[in-house]
C-alpha positions as CSV (number, residue, x, y, z in Angstrom):
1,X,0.0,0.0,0.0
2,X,2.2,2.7,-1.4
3,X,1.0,6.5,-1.3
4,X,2.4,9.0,-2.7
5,X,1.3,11.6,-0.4
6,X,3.2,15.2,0.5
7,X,5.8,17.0,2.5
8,X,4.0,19.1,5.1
9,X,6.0,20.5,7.9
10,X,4.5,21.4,11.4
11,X,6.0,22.7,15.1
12,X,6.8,21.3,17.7
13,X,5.5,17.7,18.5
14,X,6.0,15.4,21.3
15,X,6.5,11.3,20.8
16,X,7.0,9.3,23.9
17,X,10.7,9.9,25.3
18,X,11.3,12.0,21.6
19,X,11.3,15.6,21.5
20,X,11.0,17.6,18.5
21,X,11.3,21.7,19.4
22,X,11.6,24.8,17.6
23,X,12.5,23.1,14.2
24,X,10.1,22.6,11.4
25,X,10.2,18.7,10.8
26,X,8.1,17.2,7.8
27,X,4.6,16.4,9.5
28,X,4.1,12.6,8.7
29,X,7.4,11.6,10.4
30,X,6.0,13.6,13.2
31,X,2.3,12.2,13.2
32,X,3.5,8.7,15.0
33,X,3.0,5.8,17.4
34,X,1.1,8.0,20.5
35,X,-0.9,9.9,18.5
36,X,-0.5,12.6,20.3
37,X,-1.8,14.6,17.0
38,X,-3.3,13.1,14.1
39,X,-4.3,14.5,10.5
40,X,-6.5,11.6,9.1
41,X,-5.6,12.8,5.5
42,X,-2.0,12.2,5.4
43,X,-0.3,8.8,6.4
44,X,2.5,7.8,8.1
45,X,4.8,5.9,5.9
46,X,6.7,3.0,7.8
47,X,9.5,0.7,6.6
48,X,9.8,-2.3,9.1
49,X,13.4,-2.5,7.8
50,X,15.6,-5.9,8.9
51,X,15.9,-9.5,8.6
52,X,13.3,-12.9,9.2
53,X,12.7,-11.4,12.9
54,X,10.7,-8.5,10.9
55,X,9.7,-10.5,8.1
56,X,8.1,-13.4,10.6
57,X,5.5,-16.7,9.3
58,X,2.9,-15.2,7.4
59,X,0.2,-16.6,9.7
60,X,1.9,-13.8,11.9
61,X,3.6,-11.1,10.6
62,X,6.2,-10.7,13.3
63,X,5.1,-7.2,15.0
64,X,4.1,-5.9,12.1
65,X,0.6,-6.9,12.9
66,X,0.1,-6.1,16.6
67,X,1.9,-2.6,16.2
68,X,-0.9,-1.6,12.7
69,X,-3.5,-2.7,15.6
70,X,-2.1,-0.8,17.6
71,X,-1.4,2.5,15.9
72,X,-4.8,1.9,14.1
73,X,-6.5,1.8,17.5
74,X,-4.5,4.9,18.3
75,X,-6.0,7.4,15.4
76,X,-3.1,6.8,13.6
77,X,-3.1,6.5,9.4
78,X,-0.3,4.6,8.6
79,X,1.2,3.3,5.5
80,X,3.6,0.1,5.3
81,X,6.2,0.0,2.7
82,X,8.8,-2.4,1.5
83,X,9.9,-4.2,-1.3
84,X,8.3,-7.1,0.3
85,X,4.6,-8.3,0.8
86,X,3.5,-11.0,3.2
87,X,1.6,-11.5,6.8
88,X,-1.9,-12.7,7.9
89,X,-5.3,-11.5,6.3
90,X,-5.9,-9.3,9.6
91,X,-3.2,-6.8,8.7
92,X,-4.4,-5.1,6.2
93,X,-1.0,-3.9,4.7
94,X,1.6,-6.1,4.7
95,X,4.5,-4.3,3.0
96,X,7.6,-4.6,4.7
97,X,11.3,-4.9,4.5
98,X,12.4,-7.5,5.9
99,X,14.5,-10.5,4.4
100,X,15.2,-14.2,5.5
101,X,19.3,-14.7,6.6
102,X,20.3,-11.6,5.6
103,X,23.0,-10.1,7.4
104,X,23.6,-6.2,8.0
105,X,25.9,-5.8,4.7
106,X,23.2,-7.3,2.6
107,X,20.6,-4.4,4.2
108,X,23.2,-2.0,3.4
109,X,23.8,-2.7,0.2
110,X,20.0,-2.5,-1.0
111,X,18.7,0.2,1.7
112,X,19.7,3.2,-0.7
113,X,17.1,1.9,-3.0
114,X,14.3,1.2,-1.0
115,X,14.9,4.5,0.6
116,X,14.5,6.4,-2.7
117,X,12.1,4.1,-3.8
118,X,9.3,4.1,-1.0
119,X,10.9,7.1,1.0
120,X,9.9,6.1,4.4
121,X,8.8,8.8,7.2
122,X,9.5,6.0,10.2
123,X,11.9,3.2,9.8
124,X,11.5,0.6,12.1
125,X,15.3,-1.0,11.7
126,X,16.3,-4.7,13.6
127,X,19.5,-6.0,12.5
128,X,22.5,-8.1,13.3
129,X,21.3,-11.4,14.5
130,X,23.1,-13.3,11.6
131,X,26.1,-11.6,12.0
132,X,26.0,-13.0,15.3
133,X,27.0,-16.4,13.8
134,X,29.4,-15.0,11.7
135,X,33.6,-14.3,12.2
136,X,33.1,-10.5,12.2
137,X,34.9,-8.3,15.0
138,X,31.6,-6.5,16.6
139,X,33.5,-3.4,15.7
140,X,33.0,-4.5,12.7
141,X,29.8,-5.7,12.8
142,X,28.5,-2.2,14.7
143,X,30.2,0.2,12.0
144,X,28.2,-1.7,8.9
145,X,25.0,-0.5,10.9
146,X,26.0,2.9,11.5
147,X,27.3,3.3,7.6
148,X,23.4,1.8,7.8
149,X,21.7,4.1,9.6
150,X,23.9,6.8,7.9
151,X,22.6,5.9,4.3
152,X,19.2,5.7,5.6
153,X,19.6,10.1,6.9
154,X,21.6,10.4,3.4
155,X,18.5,9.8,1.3
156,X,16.0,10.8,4.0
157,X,17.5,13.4,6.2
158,X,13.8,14.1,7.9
159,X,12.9,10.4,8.7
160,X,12.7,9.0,12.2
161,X,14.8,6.2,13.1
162,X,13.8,3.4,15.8
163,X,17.0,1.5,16.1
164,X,16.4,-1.6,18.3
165,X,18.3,-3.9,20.1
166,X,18.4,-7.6,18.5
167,X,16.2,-10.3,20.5
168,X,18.5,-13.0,22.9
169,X,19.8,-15.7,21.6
170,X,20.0,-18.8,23.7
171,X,23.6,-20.2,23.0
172,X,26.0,-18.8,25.7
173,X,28.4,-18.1,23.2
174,X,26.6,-16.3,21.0
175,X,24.3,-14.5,23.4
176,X,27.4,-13.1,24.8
177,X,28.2,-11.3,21.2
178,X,24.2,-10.0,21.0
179,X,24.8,-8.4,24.4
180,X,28.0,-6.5,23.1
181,X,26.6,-5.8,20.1
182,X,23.6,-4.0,21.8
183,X,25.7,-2.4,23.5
184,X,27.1,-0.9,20.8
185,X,24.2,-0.4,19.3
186,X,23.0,1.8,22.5
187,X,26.1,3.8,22.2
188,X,25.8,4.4,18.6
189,X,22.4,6.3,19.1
190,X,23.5,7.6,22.1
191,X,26.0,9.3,19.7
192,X,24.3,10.2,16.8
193,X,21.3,11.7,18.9
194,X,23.6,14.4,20.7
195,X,23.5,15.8,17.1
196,X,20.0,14.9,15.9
197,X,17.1,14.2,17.6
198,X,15.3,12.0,15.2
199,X,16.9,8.6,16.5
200,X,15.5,6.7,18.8
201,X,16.7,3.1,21.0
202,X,14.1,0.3,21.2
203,X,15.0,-2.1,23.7
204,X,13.8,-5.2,22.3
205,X,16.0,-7.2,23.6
206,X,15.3,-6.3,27.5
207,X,11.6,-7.0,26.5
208,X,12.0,-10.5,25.5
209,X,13.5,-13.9,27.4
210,X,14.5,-16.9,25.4
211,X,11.0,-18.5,26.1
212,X,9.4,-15.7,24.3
213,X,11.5,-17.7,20.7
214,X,9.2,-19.8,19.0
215,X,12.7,-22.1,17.6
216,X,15.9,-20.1,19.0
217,X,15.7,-17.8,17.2
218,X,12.4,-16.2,15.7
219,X,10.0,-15.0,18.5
220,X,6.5,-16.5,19.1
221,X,3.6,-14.7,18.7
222,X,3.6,-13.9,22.1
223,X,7.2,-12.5,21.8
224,X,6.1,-10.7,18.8
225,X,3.4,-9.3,20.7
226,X,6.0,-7.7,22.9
227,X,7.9,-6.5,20.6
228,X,5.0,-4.5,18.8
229,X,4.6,-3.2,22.1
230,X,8.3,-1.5,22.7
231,X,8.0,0.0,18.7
232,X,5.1,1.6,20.2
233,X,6.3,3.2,22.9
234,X,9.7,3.4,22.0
């Protein structure tokens, strides 16, 4: 559900610990996830951006489907977009990015096209869990998803970034790399937001134990269910 839509600019909103002041900022990246104000004519376009954790079974949806209820329920108009189409008949759009195995690099090196493409407002962005089970340094690993989240401002330098934390694992060994790599990933928006105000952390993975993973790795619908619930109110 692609809409073409416009770029209106308001001042001054307020979006749970987010706050925009004394800047004009375009108003459907604004118009988001408390609805704290709401124009019913314009829609908020929002890239779930990441890998099978966004994607999730399609009798599910991953979040996607809770957090549309959600927003929905909240007076929100919102419009999914992605390269990608799938989920259950009770969401009613089911674009999305989100891409089985792929690894940050792979993101990275199609996210300048989807940006242009469906020029998101909100980009919902979960990544790194396969690079967890790769040879990478996590300084490595953390850099590819800042060049990520810098590509992303490139093309779309008024868009709102929720950058979350990746979901546990339950190997030691591995769970030990998400945990440094969150941490990294909580330091890279505590960097980039002393100079811009429009990222934002979600702490997925404090939100979720392993018993909330459907098979390791991908969460059940009850862990989905939580998840939709720190996007909103992220």
């Amino acid at each position: 559900m692609e809409n073409a839509g416009r770029e209106d600019s308001i001042l001054l909103l307020t979006m749970g610990t987010s706050f925009y002041s004394q800047a004009l900022i375009p108003v459907r990246a604004a118009v988001i996830m408390l609805g704290l104000c709401t124009l019913p004519t314009i829609a908020v376009r929002i890239m779930p951006f990441g890998d099978s954790i966004t994607a999730g079974e399609d009798e599910y949806g991953a979040y996607r489907a809770d957090l549309y209820a959600m927003l929905d329920s909240a007076g929100i108009v919102l419009d999914y977009v992605g390269s990608q189409n799938s989920g259950p008949s009770r969401l009613p759009d089911r674009d999305h990015e989100g891409h089985w195995s792929w690894r940050i690099g792979d993101l990275a090196g199609m996210a300048g096209e989807w940006v242009v493409r469906y020029r998101p407002d909100v980009v919902l962005l979960m990544a790194g869990t396969n690079d967890m089970f790769g040879p990478d340094s996590m300084d490595t690993i953390v850099a590819r998803l800042d060049s990520l989240v810098g590509t992303i401002f490139e093309l779309r330098p008024n868009a709102l970034v929720f950058l979350s934390s990746i979901p546990p694992i339950p190997y030691e060994s591995v769970e030990l790399r998400v945990e440094e790599f969150n941490d990294g990933i909580r330091e890279l928006v505590r960097r980039r937001s002393k100079k811009r105000a429009d990222i934002v952390f979600a702490d997925n993975h404090a939100a979720l134990t392993v018993d909330d993973l459907a098979d390791g790795l991908h969460p059940s619908n009850e862990g989905y269910h939580k998840m939709a619930v720190v996007w909103y109110e992220a």
